[in-house]
Biopython code that builds the backbone (N, CA, C, O; Angstrom):
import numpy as np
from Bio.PDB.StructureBuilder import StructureBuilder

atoms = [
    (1, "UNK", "N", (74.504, 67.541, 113.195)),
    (1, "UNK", "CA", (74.080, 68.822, 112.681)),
    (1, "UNK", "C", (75.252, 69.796, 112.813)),
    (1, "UNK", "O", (75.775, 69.989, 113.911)),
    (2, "UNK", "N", (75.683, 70.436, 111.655)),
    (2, "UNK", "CA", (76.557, 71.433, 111.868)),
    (2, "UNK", "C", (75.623, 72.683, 112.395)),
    (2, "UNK", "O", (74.397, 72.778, 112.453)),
    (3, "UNK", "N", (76.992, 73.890, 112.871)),
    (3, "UNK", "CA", (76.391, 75.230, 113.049)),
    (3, "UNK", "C", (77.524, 76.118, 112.624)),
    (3, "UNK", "O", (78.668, 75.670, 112.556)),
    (4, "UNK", "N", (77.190, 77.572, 112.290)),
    (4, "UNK", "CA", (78.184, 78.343, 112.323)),
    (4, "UNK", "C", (78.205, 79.620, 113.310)),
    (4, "UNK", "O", (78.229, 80.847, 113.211)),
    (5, "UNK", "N", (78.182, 78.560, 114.395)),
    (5, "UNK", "CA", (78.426, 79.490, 115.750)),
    (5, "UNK", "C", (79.666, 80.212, 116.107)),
    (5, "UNK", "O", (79.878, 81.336, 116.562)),
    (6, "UNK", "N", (80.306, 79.368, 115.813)),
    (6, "UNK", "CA", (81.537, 79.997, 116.020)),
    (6, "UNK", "C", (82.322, 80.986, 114.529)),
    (6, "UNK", "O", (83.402, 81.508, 114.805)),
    (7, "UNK", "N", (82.051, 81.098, 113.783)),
    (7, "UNK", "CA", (82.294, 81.702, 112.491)),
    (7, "UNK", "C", (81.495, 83.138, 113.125)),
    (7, "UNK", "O", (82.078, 84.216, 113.237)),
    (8, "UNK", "N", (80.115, 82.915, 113.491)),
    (8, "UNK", "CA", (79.183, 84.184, 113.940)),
    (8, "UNK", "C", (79.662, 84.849, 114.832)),
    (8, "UNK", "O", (79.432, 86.056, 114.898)),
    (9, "UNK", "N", (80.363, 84.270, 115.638)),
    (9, "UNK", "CA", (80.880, 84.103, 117.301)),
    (9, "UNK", "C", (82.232, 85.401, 117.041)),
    (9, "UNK", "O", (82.282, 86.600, 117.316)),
    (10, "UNK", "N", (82.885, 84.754, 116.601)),
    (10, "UNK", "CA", (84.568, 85.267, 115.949)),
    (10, "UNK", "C", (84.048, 86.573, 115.120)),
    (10, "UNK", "O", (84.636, 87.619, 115.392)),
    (11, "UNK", "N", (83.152, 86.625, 114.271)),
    (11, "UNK", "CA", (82.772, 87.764, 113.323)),
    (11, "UNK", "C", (82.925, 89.080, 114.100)),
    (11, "UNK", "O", (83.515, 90.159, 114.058)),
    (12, "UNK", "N", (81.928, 88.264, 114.939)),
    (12, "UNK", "CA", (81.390, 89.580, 116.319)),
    (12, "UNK", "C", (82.356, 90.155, 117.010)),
    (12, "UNK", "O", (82.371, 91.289, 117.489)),
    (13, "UNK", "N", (83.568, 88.918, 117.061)),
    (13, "UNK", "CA", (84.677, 89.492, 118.221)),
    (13, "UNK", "C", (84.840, 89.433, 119.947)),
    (13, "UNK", "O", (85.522, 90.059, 120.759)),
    (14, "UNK", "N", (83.723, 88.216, 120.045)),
    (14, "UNK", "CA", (83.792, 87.658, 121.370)),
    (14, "UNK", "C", (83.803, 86.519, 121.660)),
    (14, "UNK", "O", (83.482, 85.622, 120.882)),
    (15, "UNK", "N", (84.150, 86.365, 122.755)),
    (15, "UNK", "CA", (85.161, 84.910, 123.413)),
    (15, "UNK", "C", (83.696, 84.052, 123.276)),
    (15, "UNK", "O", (82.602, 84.450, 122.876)),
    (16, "UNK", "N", (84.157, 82.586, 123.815)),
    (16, "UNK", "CA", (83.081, 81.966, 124.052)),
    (16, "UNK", "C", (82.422, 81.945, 125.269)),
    (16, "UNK", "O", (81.354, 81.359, 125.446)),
    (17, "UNK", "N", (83.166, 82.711, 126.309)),
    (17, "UNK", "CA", (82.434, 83.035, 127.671)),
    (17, "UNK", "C", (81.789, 84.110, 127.753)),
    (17, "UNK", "O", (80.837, 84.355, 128.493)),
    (18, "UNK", "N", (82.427, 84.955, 126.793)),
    (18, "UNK", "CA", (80.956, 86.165, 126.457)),
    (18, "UNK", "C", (79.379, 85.343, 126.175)),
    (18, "UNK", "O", (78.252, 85.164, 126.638)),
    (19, "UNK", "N", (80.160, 85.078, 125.220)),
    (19, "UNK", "CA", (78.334, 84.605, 124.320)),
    (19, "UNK", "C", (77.497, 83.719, 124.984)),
    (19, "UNK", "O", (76.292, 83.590, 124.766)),
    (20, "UNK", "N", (78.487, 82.809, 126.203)),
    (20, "UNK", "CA", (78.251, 82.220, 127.058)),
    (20, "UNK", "C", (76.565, 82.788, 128.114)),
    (20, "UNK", "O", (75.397, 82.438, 128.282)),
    (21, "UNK", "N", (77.785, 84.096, 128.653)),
    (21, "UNK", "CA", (76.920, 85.195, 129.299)),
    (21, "UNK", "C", (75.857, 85.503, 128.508)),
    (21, "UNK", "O", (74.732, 85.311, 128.969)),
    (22, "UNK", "N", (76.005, 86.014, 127.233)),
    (22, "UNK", "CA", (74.343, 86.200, 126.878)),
    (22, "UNK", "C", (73.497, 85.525, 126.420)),
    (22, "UNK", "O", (72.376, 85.920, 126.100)),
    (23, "UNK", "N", (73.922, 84.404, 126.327)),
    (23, "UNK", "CA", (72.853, 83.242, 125.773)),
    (23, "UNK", "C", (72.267, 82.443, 126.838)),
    (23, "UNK", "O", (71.300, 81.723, 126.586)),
    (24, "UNK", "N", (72.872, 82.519, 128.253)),
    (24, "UNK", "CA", (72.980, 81.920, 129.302)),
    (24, "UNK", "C", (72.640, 80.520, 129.160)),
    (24, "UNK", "O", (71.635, 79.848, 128.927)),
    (25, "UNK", "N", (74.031, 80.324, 129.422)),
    (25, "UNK", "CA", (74.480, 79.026, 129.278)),
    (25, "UNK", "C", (76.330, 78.925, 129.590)),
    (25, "UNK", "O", (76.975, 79.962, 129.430)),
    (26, "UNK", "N", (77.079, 77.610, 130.037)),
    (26, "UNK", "CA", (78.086, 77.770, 130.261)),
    (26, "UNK", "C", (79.045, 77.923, 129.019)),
    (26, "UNK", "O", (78.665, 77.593, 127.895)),
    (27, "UNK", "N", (80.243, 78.412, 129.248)),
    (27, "UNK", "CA", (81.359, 78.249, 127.836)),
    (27, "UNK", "C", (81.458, 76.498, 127.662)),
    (27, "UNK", "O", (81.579, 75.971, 126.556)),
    (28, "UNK", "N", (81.415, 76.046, 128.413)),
    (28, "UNK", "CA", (81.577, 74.713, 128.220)),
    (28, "UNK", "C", (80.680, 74.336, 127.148)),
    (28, "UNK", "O", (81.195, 74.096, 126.056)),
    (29, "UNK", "N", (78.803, 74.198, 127.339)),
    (29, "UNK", "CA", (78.068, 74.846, 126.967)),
    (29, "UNK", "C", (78.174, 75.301, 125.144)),
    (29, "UNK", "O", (77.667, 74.614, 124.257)),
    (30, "UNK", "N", (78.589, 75.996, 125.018)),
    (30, "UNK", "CA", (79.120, 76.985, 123.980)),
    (30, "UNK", "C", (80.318, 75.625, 123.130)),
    (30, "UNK", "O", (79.991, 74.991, 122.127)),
    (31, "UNK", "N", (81.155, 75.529, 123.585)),
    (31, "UNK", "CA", (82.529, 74.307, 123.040)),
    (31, "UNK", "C", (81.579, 73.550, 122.416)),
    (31, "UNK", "O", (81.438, 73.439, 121.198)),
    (32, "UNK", "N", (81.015, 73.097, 123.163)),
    (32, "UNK", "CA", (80.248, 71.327, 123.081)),
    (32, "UNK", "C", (79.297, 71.574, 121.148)),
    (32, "UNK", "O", (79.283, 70.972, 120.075)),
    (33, "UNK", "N", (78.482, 73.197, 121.930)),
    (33, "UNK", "CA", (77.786, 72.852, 120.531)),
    (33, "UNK", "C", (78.745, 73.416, 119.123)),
    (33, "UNK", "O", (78.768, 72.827, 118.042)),
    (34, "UNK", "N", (79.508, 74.698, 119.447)),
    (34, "UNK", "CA", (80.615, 74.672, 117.919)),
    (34, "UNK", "C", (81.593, 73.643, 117.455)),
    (34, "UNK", "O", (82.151, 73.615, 116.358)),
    (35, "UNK", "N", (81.754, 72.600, 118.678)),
    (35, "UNK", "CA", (82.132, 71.413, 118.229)),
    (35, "UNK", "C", (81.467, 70.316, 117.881)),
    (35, "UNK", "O", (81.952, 69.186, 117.820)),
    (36, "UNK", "N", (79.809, 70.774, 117.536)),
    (36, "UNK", "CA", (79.205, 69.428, 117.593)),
    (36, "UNK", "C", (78.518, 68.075, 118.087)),
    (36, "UNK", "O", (77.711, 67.235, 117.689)),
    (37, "UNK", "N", (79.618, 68.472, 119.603)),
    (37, "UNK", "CA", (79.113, 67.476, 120.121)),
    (37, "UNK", "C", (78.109, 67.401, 121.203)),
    (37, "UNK", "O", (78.109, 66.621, 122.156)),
    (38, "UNK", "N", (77.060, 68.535, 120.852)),
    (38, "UNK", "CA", (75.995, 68.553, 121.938)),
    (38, "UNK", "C", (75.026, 69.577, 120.865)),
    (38, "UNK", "O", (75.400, 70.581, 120.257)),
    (39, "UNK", "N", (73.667, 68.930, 120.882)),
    (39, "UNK", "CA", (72.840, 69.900, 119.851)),
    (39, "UNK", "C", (71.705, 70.896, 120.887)),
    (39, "UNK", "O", (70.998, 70.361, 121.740)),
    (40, "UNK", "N", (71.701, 72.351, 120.629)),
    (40, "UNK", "CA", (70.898, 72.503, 121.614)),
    (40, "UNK", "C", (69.654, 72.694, 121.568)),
    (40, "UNK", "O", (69.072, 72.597, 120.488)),
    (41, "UNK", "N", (68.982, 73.005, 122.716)),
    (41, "UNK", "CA", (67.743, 72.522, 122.581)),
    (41, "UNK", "C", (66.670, 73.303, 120.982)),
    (41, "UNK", "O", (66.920, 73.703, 119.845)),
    (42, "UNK", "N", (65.660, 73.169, 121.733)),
    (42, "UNK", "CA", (64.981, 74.576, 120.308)),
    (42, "UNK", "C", (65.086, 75.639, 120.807)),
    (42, "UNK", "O", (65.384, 76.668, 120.202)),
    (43, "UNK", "N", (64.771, 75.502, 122.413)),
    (43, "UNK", "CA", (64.987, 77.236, 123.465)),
    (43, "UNK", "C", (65.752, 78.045, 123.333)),
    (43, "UNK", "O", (65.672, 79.268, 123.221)),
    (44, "UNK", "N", (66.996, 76.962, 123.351)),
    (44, "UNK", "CA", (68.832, 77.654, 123.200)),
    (44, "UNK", "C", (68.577, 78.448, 121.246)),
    (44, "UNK", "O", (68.612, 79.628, 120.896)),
    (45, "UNK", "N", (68.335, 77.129, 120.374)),
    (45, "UNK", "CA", (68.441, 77.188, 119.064)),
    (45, "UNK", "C", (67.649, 79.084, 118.908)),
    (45, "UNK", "O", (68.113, 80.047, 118.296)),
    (46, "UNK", "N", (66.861, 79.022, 119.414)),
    (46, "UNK", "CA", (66.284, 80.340, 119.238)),
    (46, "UNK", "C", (66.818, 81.207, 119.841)),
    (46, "UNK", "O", (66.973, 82.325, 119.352)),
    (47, "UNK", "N", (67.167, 80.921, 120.890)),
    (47, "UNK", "CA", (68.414, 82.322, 121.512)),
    (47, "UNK", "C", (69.282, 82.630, 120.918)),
    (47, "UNK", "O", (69.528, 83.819, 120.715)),
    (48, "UNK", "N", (69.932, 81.761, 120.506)),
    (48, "UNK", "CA", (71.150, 81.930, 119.855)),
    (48, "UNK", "C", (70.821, 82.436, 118.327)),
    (48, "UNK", "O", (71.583, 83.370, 118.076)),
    (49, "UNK", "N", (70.382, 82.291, 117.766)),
    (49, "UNK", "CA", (69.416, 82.960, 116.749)),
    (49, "UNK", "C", (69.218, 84.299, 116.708)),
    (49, "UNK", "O", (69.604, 85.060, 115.821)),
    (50, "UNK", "N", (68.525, 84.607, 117.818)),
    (50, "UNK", "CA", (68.120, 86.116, 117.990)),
    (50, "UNK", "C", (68.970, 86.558, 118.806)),
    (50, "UNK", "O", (68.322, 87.441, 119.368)),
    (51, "UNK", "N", (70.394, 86.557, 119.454)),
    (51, "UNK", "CA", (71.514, 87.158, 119.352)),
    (51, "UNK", "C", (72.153, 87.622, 118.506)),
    (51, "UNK", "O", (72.763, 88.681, 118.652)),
    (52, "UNK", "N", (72.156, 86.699, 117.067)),
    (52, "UNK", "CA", (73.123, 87.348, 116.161)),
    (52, "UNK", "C", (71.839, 87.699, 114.758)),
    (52, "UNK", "O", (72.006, 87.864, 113.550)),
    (53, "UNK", "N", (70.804, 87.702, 115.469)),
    (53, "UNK", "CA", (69.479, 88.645, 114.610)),
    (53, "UNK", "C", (69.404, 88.198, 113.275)),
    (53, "UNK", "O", (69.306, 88.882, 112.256)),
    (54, "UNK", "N", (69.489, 86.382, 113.453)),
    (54, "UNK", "CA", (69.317, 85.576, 111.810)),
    (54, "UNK", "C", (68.596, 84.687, 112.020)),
    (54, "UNK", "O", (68.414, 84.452, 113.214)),
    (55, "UNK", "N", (67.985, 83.946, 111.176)),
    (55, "UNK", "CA", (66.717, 82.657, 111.659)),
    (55, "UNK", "C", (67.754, 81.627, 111.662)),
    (55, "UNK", "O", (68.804, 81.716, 111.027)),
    (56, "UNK", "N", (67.300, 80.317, 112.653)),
    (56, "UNK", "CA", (67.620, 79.539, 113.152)),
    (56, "UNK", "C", (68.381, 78.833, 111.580)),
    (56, "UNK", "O", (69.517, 78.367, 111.668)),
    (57, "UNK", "N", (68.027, 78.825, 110.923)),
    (57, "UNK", "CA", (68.736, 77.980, 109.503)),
    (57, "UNK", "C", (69.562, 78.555, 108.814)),
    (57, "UNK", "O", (70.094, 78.081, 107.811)),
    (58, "UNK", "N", (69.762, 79.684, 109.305)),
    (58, "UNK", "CA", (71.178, 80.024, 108.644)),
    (58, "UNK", "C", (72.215, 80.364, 109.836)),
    (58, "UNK", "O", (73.021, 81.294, 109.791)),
    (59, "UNK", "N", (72.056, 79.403, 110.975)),
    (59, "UNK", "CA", (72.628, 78.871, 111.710)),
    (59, "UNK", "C", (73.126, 77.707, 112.029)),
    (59, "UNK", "O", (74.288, 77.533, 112.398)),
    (60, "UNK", "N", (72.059, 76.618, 111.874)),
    (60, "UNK", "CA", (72.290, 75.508, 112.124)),
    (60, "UNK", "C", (71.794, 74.565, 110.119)),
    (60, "UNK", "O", (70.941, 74.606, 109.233)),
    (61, "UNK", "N", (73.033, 73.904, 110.478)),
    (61, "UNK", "CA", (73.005, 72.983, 108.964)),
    (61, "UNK", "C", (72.690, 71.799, 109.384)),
    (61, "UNK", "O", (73.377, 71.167, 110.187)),
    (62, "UNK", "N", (71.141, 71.213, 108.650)),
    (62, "UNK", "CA", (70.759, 69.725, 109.241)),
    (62, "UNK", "C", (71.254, 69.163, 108.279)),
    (62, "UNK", "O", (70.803, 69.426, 107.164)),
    (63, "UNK", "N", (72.400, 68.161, 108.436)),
    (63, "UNK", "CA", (72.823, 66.665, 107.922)),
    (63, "UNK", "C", (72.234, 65.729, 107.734)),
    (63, "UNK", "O", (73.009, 64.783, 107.589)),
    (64, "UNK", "N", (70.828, 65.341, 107.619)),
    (64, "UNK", "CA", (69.710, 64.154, 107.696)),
    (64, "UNK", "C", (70.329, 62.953, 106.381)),
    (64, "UNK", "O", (70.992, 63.088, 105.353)),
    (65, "UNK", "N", (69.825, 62.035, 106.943)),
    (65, "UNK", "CA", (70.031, 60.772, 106.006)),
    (65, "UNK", "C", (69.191, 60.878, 105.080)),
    (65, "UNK", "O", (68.110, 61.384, 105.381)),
    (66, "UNK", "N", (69.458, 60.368, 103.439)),
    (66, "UNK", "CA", (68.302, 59.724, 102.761)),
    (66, "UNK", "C", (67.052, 58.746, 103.426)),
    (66, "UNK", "O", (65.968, 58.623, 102.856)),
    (67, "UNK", "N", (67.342, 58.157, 104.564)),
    (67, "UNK", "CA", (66.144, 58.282, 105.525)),
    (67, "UNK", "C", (64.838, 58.692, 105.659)),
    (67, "UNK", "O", (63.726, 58.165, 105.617)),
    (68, "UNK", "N", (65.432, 60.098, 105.882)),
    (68, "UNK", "CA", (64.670, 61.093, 106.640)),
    (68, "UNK", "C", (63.856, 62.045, 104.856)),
    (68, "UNK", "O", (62.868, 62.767, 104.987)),
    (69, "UNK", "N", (64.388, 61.863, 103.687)),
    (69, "UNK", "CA", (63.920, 62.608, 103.283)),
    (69, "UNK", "C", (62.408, 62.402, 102.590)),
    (69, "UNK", "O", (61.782, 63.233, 101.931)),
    (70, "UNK", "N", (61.977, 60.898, 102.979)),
    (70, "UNK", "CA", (59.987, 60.895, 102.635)),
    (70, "UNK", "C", (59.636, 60.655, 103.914)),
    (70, "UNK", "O", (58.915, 59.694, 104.181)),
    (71, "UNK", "N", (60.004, 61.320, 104.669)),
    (71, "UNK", "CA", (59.168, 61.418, 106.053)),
    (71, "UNK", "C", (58.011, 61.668, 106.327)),
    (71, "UNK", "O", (57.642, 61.672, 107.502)),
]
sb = StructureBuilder()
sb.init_structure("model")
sb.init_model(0)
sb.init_chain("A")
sb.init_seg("    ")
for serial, (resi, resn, name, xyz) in enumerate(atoms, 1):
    if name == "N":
        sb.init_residue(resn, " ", resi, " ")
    sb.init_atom(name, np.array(xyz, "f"), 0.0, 1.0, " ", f" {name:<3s}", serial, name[0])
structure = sb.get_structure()
């Protein structure tokens, strides 16, 4: 799943240990998911959401397989 956390992040003009602080959670935390490699939960997904005061989907981009799409 992509996100544009860090595009939102940079807009704003703060580090990733800021956003860290208000989303509570570590910068590490923060790396993992603008890099991808950690998705967060729905708890986080909604915090982070209502920090930068946009719904969760024009945050996070789901990548799903042809799979997933007659689910």
């Amino acid at each position: 799943m992509k996100n544009r956390i860090e595009e939102l992040r940079r807009k704003r003009g703060i580090t990733q240990y800021e956003f860290a602080l208000a989303i509570r959670v570590s910068r590490q935390t923060v790396s993992s998911i603008e890099t991808g490699k950690y998705n967060p939960s729905l708890e986080l997904a909604f915090a982070i959401a209502a920090y930068f005061g946009i719904p969760i989907e024009e945050i996070f981009i789901y990548e799903g397989g042809a799979e997933n799409e007659n689910a």
